[in-house]
C-alpha positions as CSV (number, residue, x, y, z in Angstrom):
1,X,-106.0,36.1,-189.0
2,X,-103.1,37.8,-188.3
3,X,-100.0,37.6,-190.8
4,X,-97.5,34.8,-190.3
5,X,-94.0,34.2,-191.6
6,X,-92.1,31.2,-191.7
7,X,-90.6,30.3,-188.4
8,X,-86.3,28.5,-188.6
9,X,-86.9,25.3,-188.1
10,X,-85.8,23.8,-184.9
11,X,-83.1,20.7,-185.1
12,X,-82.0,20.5,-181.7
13,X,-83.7,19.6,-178.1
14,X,-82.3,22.9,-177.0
15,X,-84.1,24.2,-179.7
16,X,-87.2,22.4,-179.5
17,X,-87.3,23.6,-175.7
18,X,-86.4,27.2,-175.4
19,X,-87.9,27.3,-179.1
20,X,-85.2,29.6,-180.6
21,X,-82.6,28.7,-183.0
22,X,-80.1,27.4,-181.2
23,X,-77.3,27.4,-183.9
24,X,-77.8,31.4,-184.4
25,X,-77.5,32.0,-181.0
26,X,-74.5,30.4,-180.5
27,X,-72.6,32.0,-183.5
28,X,-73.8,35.3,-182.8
29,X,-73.8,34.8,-179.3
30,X,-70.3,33.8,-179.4
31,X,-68.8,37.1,-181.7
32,X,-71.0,39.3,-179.2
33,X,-69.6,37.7,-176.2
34,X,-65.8,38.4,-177.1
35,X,-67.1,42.2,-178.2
36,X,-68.3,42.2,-174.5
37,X,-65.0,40.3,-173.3
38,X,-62.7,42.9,-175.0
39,X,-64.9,46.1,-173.9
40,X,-65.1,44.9,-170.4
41,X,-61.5,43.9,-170.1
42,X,-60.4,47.0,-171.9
43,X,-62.5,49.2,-169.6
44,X,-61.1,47.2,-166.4
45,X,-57.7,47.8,-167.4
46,X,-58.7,51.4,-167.8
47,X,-60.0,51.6,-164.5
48,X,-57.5,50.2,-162.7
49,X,-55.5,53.1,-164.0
50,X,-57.3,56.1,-163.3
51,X,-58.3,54.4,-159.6
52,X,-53.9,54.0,-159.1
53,X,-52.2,56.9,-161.1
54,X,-55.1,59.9,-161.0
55,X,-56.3,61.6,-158.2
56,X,-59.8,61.2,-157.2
57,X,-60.7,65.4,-157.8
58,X,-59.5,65.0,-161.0
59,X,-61.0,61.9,-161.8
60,X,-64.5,62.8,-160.4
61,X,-64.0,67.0,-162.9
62,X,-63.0,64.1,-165.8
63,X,-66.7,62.1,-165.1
64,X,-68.7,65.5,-164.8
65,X,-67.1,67.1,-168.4
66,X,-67.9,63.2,-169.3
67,X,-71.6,63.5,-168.4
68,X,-72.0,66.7,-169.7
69,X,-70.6,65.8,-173.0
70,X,-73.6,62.9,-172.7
71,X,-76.3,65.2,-172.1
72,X,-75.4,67.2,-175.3
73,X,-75.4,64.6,-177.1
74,X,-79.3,64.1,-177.0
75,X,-79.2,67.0,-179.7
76,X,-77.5,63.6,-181.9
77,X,-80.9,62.0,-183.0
78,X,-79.8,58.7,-181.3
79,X,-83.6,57.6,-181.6
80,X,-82.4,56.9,-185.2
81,X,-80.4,53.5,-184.0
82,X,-83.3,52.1,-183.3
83,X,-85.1,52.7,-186.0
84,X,-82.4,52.0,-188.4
85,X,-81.4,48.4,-186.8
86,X,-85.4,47.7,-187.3
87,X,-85.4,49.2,-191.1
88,X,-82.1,47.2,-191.9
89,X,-83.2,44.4,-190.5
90,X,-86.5,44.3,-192.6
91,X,-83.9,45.2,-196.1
92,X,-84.3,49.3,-195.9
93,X,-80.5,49.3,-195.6
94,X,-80.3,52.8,-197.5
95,X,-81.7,53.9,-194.6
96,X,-78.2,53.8,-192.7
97,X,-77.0,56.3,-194.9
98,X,-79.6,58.6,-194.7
99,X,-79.9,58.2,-190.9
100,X,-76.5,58.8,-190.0
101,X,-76.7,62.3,-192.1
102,X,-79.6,63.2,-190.2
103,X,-77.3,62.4,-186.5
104,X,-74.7,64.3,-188.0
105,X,-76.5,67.6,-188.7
106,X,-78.3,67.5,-185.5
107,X,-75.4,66.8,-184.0
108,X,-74.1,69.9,-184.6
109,X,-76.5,71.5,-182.3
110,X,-74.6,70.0,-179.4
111,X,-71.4,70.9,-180.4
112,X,-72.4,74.5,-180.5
113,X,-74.1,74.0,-176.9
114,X,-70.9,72.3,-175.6
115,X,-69.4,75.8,-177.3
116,X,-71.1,78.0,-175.1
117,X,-70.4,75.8,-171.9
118,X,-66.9,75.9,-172.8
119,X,-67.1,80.0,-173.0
120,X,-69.1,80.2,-169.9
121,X,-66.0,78.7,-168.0
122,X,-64.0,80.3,-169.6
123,X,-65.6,83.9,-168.7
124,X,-65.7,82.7,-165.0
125,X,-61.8,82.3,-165.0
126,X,-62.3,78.3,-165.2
127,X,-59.7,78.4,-168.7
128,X,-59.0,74.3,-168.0
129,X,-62.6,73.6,-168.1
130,X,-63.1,75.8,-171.3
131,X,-60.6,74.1,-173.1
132,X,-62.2,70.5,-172.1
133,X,-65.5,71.2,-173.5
134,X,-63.9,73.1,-176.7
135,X,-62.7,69.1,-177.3
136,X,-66.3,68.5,-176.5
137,X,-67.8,71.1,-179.3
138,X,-65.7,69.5,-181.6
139,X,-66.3,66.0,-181.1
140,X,-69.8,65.6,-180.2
141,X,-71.8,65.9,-184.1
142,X,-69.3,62.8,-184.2
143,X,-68.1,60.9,-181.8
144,X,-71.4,58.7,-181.2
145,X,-72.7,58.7,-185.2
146,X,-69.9,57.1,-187.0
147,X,-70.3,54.6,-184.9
148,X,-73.8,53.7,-186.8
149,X,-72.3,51.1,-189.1
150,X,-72.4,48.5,-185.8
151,X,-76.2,49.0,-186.0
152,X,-76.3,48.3,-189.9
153,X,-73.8,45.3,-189.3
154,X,-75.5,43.6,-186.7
155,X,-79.3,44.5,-188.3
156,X,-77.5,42.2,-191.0
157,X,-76.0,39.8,-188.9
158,X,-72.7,40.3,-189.4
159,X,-71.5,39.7,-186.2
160,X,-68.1,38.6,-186.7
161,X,-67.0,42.1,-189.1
162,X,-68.5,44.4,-186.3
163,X,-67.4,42.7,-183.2
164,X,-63.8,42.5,-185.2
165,X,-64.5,46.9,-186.1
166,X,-65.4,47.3,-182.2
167,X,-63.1,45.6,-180.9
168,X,-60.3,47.4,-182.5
169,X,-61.8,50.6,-182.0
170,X,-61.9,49.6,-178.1
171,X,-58.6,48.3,-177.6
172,X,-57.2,51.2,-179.3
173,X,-58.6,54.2,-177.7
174,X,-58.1,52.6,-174.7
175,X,-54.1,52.1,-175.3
176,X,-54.2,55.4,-176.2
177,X,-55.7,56.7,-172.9
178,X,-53.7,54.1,-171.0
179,X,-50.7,55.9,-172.2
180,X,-51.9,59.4,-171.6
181,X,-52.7,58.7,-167.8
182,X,-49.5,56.9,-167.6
183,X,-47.3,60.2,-168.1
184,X,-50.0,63.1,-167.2
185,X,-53.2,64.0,-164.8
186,X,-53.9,66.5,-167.3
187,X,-57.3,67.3,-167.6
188,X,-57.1,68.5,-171.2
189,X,-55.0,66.0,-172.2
190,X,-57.0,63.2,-170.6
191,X,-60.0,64.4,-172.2
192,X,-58.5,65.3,-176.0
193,X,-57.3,61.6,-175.4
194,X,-60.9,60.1,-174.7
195,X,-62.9,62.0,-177.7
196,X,-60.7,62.3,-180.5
197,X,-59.2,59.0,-181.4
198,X,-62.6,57.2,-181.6
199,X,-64.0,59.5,-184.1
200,X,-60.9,58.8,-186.3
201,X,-60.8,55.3,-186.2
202,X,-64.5,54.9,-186.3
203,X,-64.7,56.7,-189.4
204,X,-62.2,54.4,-191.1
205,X,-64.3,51.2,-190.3
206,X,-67.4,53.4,-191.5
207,X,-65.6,53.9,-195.0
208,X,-64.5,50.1,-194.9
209,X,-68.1,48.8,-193.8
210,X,-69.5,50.8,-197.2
211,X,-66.8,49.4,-199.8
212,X,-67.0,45.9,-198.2
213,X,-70.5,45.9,-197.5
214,X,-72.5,48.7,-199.6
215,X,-76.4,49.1,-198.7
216,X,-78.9,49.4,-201.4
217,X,-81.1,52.0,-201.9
218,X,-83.9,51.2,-200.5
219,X,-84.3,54.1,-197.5
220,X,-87.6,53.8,-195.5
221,X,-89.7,56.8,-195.6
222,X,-90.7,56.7,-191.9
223,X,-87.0,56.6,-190.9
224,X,-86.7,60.3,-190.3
225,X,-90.8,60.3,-188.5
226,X,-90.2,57.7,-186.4
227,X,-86.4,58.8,-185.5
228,X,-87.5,61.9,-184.7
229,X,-90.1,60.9,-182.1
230,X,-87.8,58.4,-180.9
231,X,-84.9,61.0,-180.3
232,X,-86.9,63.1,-178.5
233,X,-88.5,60.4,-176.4
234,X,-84.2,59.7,-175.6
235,X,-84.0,63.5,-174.6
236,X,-84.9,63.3,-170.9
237,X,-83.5,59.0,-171.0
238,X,-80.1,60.7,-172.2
239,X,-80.5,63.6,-169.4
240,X,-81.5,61.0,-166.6
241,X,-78.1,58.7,-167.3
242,X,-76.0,61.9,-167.0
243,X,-77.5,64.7,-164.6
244,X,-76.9,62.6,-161.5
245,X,-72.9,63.1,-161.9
246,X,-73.6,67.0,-162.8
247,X,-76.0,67.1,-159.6
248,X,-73.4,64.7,-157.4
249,X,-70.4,67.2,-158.6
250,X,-72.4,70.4,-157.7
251,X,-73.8,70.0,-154.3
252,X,-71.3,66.9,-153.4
253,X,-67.8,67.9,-155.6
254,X,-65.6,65.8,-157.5
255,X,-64.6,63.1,-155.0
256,X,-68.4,61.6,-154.5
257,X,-68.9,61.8,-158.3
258,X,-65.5,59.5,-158.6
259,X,-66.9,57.6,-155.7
260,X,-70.1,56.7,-157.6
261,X,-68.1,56.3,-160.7
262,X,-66.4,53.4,-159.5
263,X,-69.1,52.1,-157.9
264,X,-71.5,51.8,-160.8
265,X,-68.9,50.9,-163.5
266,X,-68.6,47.3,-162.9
267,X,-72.7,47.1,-162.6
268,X,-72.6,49.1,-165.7
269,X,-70.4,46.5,-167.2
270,X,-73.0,43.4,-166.7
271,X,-76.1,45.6,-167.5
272,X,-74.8,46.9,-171.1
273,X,-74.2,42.7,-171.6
274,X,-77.6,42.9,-171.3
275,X,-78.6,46.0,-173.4
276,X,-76.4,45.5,-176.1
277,X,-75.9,41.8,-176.9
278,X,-79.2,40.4,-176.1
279,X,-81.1,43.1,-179.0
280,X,-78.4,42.4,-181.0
281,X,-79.2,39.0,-181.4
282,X,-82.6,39.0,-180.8
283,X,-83.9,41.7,-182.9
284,X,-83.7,40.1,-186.3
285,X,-85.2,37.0,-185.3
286,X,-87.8,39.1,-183.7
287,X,-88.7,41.8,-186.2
288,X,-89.6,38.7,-188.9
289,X,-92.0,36.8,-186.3
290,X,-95.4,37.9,-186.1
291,X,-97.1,39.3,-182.5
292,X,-98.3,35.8,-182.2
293,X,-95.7,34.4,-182.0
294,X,-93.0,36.4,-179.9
295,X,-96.3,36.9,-177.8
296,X,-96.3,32.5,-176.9
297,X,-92.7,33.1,-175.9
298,X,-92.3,36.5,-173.8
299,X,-93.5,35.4,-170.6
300,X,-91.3,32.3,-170.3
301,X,-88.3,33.8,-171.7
302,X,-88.4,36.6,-169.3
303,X,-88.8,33.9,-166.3
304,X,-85.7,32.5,-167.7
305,X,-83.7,35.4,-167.9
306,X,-85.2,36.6,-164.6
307,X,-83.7,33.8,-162.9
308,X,-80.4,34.1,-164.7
309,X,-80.3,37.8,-163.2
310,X,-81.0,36.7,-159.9
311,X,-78.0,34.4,-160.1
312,X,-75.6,37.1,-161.7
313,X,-76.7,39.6,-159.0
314,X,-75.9,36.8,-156.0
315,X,-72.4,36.1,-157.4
316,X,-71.4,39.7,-157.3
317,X,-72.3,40.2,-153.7
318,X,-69.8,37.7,-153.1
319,X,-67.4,38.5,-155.8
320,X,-66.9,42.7,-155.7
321,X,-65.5,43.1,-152.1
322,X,-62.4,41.3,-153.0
323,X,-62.0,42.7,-156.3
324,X,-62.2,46.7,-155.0
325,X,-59.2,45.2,-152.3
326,X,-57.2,44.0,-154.9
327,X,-58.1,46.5,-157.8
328,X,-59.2,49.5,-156.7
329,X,-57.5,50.1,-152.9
330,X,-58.3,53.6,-152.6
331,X,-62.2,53.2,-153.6
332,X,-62.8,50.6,-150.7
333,X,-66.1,53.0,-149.3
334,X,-67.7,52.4,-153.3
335,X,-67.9,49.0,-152.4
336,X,-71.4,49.1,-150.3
337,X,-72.8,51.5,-152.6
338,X,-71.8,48.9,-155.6
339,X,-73.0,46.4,-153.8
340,X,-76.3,47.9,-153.3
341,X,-76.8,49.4,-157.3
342,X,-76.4,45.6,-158.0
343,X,-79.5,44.3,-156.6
344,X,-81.1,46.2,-159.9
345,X,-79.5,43.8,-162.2
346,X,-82.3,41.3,-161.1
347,X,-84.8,43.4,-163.1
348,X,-82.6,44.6,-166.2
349,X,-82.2,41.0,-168.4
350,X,-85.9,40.8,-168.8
351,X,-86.3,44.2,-169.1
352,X,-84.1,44.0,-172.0
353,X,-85.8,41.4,-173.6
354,X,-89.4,42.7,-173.1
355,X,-87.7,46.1,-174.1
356,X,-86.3,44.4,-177.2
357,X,-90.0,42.5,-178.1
358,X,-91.2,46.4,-178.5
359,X,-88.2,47.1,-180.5
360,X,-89.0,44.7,-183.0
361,X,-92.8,45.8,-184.0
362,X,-92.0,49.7,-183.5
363,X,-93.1,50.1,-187.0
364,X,-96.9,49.3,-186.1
365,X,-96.6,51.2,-183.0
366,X,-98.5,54.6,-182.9
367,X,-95.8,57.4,-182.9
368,X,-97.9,58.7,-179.7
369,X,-97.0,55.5,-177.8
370,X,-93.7,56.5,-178.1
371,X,-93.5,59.1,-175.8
372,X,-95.2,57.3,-172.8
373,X,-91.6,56.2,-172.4
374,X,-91.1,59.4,-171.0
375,X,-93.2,58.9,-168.3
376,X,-89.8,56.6,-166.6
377,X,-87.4,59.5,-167.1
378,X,-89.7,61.8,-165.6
379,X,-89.9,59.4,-162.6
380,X,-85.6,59.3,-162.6
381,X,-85.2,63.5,-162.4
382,X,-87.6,63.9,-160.0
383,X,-86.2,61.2,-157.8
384,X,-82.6,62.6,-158.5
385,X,-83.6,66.1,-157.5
386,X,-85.3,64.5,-154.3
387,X,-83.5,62.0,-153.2
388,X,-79.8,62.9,-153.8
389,X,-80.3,65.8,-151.3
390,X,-81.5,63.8,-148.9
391,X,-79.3,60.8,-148.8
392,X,-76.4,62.3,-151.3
393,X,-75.1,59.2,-153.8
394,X,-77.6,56.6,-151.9
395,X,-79.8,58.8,-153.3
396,X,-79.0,57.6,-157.1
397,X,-79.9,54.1,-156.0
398,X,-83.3,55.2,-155.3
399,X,-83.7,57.1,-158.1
400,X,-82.5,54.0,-160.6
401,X,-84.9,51.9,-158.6
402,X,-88.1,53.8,-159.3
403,X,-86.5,54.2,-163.0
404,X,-86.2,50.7,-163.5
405,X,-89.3,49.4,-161.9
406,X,-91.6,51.9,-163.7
407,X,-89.9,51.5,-166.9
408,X,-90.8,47.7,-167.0
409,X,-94.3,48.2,-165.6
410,X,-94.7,50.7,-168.8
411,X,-93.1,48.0,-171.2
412,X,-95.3,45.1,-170.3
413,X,-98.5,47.3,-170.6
414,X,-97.6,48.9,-173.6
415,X,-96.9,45.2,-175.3
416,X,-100.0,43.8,-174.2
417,X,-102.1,46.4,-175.4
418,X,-100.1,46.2,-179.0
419,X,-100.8,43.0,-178.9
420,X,-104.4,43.3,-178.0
421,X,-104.3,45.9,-181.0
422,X,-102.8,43.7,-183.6
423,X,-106.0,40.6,-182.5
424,X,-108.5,43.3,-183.2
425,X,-106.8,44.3,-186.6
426,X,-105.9,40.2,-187.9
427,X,-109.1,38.7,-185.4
């Protein structure tokens, strides 16, 4: 038979019915929440800046050196969050330590590409844009790997010390950019602004998040296999979220990349709810329940939360016309568009979830699995490449619609055959 472990027992009705512990959820549910609440107000408030006080050029030249940071950063081994979250989780919490050296050095490897894009404009006479992504060699071995220690505090559910980290680390680097588009539209400025104060602060709450809570030693040998698969599975993930602003701002310019900036934002806002919260919580319940078990719940848990996204997706039909009026004046033709990328939500809360299941056993998955998730990406470019042509930024709906859709379809095989694996292994 296959291996058990001891399930929390259930004290509620609540419990009993959506059989989950109830009492976790709503702790770590709650600390998660207000790290949601102060991201998305933060970012809101942000927003509502760059819509009023920058023009839309410069915004839209901000978004492209923005996603062309992001596609550098795949060099960044982010495959290793995953991987670390499931190793903490499971008490391999020297494996932090060791993983973020690893997205350090390889980070480096982007920062000397974001070196040579930075010369290349500045050989073609573009000396604004060179200096931007000079900012961008600099910060990008960085920027996104000191903030591991959220992954090592939530894999040991300590939500309330990470959401309290984040938070501050949000609110601040967004006061500081609120204050730099208050008195300039420089792009240098703006940009110096954005990279450089995170990296500071998130390397003091990295130094606190050792003293206060220091790993042990235990580092999981397959960290660095697994990671490594996993990173380069993110490769073309990382270069789908970010090549459709570098293809909107080359054959459609800066104002349709701000356009379908603003657009996407606030869906972005409700989907990373989604993506980050719910595997927060549910990964280290998950990662200690056998196959079996998650197995008996997957289906009705994704009903549920299928539902929920239905719901969500209804009330912002209703909801986002009156907010562009009253928030963002000038980005009134985004609201269609918005409208439109929100339909997707339906599909991205059980995604998450399913995704999440996965997440949980990627220990016993064959490191050649891995890189069917490639197969989704693929799906993305090519519909980018196609589509955008065609029907310019309606052509990015399409694109995330074939991502999204094939990326589940690949998820749910890819768990039932695991799980068909595991019976033939236990009986």
């Amino acid at each position: 038979m296959e291996p058990t472990t001891n399930q929390p027992r259930q004290t509620s009705y609540l419990g009993r019915l959506f059989q989950t512990d109830i009492g976790y959820l709503v702790q770590g549910g709650s600390w998660l929440a207000l790290g949601q609440f102060v991201a998305s107000a933060s970012v809101f408030v942000l927003a509502i800046a760059f819509a009023n006080l920058i023009p839309k050029e410069t915004y839209g030249i901000y978004k492209y050196v923005q996603s062309v940071a992001g596609i550098l950063a795949v060099f960044g081994m982010s495959g290793m969050n995953t991987y670390i979250a499931q190793a903490v989780a499971r008490g391999a919490e020297g494996t932090f330590l060791s993983g973020l050296g690893a997205r350090i050095r390889w980070g480096l490897i982007g920062g000397a590409g974001a070196l040579g894009v930075a010369l290349y404009y500045v050989y073609m006479g573009n000396v604004l844009l060179g200096e931007a992504f000079l900012v961008v060699a600099v910060s990008t071995p960085f920027v996104d790997a000191l903030g591991l220690y959220n992954v090592y505090l939530q894999s040991k559910k300590k939500f309330r010390e990470s959401i309290i980290y984040f938070s501050f680390v949000q609110v601040a680097s967004v006061a500081t950019l609120l204050v730099t588009v208050s008195y300039t539209d420089n792009l240098l400025i703006l940009i110096t602004a954005y990279f450089l104060p995170p990296i500071a602060l998130r390397l003091f709450f990295h130094l606190r998040t050792l003293v206060k809570f220091p790993p042990n030693t235990v580092d999981d040998p397959d960290a660095l296999r697994y990671g490594t698969h996993l990173s380069v599975i993110n490769v073309l993930g990382q270069l789908a979220g970010y090549i459709d602003a570098v293809i909107l701002f080359h054959l459609l310019g800066a104002v349709s990349v701000a356009l379908y900036a603003f657009a996407l934002a606030p869906v972005d806002q409700i989907r990373t709810l989604y993506s980050k919260n719910l595997p927060a919580l549910a990964l280290p319940k998950l990662a200690n329940r056998s196959m079996r078990s998650i197995d008996g719940l997957l289906i009705k848990r994704m009903l549920l939360l299928a539902g929920l996204g239905v719901a969500i997706a209804i009330a912002y039909l209703f909801v986002v016309p009156y907010a562009f009026q009253i928030f963002f004046p000038k980005y009134l033709d985004a609201v269609t568009l918005s409208e439109t990328l929100a339909v997707l939500l339906v599909i991205a809360l059980p995604a998450s979830y399913l995704a999440v299941a996965l997440q949980a056993k990627i220990h016993v998955i064959p490191p050649s699995w891995l890189y069917l998730a490639a197969i989704p990406d693929i799906l993305h470019i090519a519909a980018l490449v196609i589509f955008i042509p065609l029907y310019g930024v309606y052509g990015v709906v399409i694109a995330k619609a074939v991502d999204s859709v094939s990326a589940f379809i690949l998820s749910f095989v890819q768990w039932r055959l695991l799980r068909s694996r595991s019976e033939q292994t236990y009986g």
